[in-house]
N, C-alpha and C positions, 0 to 999 in steps of 0.2 A: 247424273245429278242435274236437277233445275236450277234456276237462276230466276229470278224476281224479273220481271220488266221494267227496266231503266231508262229514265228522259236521258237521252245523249243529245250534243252539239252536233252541229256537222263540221266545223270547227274550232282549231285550236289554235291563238297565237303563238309563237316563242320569243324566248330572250337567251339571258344567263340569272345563274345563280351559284353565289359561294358561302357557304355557310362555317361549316366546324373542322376541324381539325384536317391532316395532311392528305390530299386526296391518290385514292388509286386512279387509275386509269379508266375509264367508265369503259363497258363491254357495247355501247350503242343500243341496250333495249334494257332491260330489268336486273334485277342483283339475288343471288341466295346468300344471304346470311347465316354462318355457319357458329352457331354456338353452344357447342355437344354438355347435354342430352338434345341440345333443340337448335333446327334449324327452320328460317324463313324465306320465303322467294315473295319480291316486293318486284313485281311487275309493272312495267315502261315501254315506252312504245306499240304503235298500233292501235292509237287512242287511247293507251291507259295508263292507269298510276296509282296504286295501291295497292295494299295487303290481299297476295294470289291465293298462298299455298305455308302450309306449315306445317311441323312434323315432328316426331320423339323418337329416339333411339338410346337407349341405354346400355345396348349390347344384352338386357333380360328383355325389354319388352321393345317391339318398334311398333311406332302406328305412324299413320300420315293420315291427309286430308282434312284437317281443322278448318280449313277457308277453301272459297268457290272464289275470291274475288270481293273485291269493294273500289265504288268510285266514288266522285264530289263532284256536282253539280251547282254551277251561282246561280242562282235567279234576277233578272232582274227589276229594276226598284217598278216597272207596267207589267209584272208576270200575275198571271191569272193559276192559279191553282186549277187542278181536275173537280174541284167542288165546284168555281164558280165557272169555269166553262167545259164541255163538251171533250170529249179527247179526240172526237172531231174534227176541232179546231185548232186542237194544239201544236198542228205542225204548221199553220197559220203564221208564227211568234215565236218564228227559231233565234228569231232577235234577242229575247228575253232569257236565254239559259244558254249556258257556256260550261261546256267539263271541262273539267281541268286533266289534259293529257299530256303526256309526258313524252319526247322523242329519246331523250336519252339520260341516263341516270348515274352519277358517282358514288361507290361504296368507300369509304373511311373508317378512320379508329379512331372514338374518342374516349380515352378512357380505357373506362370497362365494357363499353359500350360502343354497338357499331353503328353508324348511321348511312342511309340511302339518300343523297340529296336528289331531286330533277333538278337538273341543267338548265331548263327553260323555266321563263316568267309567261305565264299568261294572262291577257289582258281582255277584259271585256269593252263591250260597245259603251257604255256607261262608268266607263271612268274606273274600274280597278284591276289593280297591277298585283299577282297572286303567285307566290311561291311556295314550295312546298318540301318535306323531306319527312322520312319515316327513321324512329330510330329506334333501335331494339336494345334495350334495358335488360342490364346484367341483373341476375344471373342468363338471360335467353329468355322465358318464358313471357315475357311483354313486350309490345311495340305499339310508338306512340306514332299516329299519323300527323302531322300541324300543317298548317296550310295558313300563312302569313295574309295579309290582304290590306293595299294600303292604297287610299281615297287620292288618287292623284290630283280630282280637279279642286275648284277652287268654291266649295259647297258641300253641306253634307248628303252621302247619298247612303239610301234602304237597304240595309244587308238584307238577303234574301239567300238560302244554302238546301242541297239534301244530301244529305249521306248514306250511300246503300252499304247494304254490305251482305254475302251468303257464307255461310256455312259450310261445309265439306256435303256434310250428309245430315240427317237431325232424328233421333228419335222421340223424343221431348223439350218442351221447352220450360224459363222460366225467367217471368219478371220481377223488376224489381221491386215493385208497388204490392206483389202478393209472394211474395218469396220464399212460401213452404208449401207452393200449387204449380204441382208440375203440369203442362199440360201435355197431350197425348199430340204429336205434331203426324201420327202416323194416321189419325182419324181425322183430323181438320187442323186448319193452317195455322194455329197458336192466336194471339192475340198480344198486342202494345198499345200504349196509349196513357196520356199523359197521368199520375206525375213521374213517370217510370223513366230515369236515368240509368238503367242499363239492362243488357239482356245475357240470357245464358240457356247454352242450347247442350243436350245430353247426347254426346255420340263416343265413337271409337277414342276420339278427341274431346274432353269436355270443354269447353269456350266461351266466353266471354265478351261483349262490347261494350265498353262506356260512354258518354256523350257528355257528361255533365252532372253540375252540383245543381239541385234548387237553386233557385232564386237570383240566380248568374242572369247577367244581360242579353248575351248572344245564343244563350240556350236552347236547345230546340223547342219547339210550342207544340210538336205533333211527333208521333211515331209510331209503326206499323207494324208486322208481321204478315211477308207476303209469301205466298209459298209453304212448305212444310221447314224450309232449311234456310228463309231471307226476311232481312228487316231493314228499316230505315229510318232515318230521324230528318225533318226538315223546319225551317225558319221562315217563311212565307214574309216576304217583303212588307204585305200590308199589315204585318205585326209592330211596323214603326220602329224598329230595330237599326237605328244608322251610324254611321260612321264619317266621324265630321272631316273636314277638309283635309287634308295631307296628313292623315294620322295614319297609323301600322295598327290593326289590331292579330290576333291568333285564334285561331279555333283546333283544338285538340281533339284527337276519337282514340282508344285504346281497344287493342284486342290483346286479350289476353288468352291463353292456351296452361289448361290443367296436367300435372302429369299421370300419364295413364298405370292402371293396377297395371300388375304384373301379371302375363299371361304365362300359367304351369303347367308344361305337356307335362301328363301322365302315360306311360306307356302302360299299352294292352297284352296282355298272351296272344301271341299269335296265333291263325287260324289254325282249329282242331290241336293245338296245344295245351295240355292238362295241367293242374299244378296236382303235387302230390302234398298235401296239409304234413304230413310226417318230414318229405324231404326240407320242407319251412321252414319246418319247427326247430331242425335241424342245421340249416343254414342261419336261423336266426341267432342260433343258441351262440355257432364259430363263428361266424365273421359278425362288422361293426353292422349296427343299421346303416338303413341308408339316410345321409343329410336330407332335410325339408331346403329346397331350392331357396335362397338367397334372396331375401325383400328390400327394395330400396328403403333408404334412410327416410324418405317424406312419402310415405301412403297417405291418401286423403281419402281412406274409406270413414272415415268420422266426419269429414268436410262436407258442410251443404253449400247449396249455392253462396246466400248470403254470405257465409263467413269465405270464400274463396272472394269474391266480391269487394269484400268490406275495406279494402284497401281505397276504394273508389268514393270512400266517406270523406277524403278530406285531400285536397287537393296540396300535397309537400311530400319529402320524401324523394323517393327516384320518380316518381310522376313530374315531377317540376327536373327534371338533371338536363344543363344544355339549352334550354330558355333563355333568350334573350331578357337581361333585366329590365327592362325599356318599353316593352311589350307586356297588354295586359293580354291573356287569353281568355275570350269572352266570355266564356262556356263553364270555365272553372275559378276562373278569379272575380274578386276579392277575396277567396278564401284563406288565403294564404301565399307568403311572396315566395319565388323561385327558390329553389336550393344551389346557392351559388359556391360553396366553399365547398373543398374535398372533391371535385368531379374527375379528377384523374386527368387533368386536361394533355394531350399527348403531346411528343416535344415539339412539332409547327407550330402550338396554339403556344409555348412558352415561348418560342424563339421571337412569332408574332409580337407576343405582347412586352418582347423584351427589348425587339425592336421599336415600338411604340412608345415604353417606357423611356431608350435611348433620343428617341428625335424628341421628345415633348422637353427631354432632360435638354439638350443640346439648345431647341428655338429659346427655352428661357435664357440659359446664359448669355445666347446671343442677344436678347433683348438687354437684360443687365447690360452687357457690356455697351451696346448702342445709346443707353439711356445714359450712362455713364461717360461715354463720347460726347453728349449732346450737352453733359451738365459743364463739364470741363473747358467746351469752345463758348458760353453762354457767360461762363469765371471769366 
């Protein structure tokens, strides 16, 4: 399998990060996600962090290989694009671009829902401090990547981002912007490009990526098709795109994974073995036929891209599950605010907020009673 060519940092800083619900024990490099019919492997460490590998098994049909891999690259707010300079010079200006790599990563339960946080904050030369965690959305067949980013200094500075991402394998492709034209990715390398918020690639795995609603802030302004099986979307600095002084914004990417037809061994007559049409006939007549093998409850041989897609029309629902309400995500909001009620939150996040609930309970009273101390020596 190929892979796109990707701008990498040659470093990465660390911190911590704690996000959702009760954590396991992180294994010191990447997580599978195990959520039958479908499982994920969110890869960490060895400079990486993102959606590796994903799979289907239903016990009628198994496939794997839906993803090659995906990283996130910041730009920074003096990053020169391959338009306006040379690739030449790009290793010139290792200053200007930082991946976000992960040393080690904690898998959780929230919910219905598992999430992948990294353990490390990365921080760029230019002032932002960047966290990240992937969570896979019940029922398994979705996972959202978000990558937090919050302006430390005291000024606004240029978002600037690229998101790659490959595919397992790709027989065709299709975007969003022409969505009943498949294109032939076995004869030339597909094509993207703006106003296309999302891509969908035809393999053993049918799949999905989303980036975005129109008309959203932090949206990407470009995106690509490299290879037969890779694509990208990225936010060029000089698009004026910034993020004011100590603010948090998000930016969200979804991959999504289709469930595959079912595949029906037919057995053959064995070599030089004849059937006799009388003895058939005959066996048909005594014994039952035989059963037509067992189809899952959701075939999507009626499904086209667009309508497996069209979920990605409107940013609420389980796309929003687990969002900070506090945080806008640039890419998809204003569309619509988080879905904050009913998330299944697991019992650390209750006990958390019960705790929270008890101290906020407790400092008022003690306030009352001090203020009430204070009125009574004043009497």
């Amino acid at each position: 399998m190929r892979r796109s060519s990707r701008i990498l940092s040659t470093a990465a800083l660390t911190g911590a990060l704690a996000l959702v619900a009760a954590p396991a024990l992180a294994n010191g490099s990447g997580q599978t996600v195990d959520m039958p019919p479908w499982e994920w492997y969110i890869a960490a460490g060895g400079g990486e962090w993102g959606v590796d590998e994903g799979s289907f098994d239903d016990s009628i049909t198994s496939q794997g290989d839906a993803w090659d891999g995906s990283d996130m690259v910041f730009l920074g707010p003096d990053y020169l694009g391959i338009s306006s300079a040379s690739e030449a010079l790009e290793p010139a200006i290792p200053a200007d671009y930082v991946l976000f790599a992960c040393g080690t990563s904690t898998l959780s339960v929230s919910g219905a829902d598992e999430v992948v946080a990294c353990n490390e904050t990365v921080t760029t030369p230019w002032g932002l401090s960047i966290t990240s965690d992937v969570r896979v959305l019940a029922p398994g067949d979705l996972a959202r990547i978000t990558f937090f980013v919050t302006n430390t200094t005291s000024s606004a500075v240029a978002l600037g981002y690229e998101y790659d991402w490959n595919y397992g394998e790709s027989t065709g492709h299709v975007r969003s912007s022409v969505p009943d034209v498949e294109q032939d990715t076995t004869i030339y390398e597909g094509f993207l490009a703006n106003p296309d918020v999302w891509s969908y690639n035809f393999s053993d795995i049918n799949a999905g990526v989303a980036w975005g609603i129109l008309g959203q802030p932090l949206l990407g302004t470009s995106s690509n098709h490299s290879g037969y099986d890779g694509g990208s979307v990225e936010l060029l600095p000089s698009a004026g795109r910034t993020i004011a002084a100590g603010d948090t914004i998000a930016l969200a990417f979804f991959h999504k994974m289709q469930e595959p037809e079912p595949v029906v061994e037919v057995s053959e007559p064995a070599a030089g073995e004849t059937v006799d049409p009388a003895a058939s006939s005959v066996e048909a007549t005594d014994e039952p036929a035989t059963m037509p093998v067992p189809q899952p409850a959701s075939s999507h041989l009626a499904e086209t891209p667009a309508s497996f897609m069209a979920e990605f029309s409107s940013f609420d629902g389980r796309l929003t599950r687990g969002l900070p309400a506090d945080v806008t995500v640039g890419n998809w909001q204003p569309a619509a605010a988080p879905e904050l009620a009913d998330t299944g939150a697991g019992i650390d996040e209750n006990l958390l907020m019960g705790g929270l609930a008890a101290a906020l309970l407790g400092a008022g009273a003690a306030l009352l009673i001090a203020r009430r101390v204070a009125g009574a020596a004043r009497r």
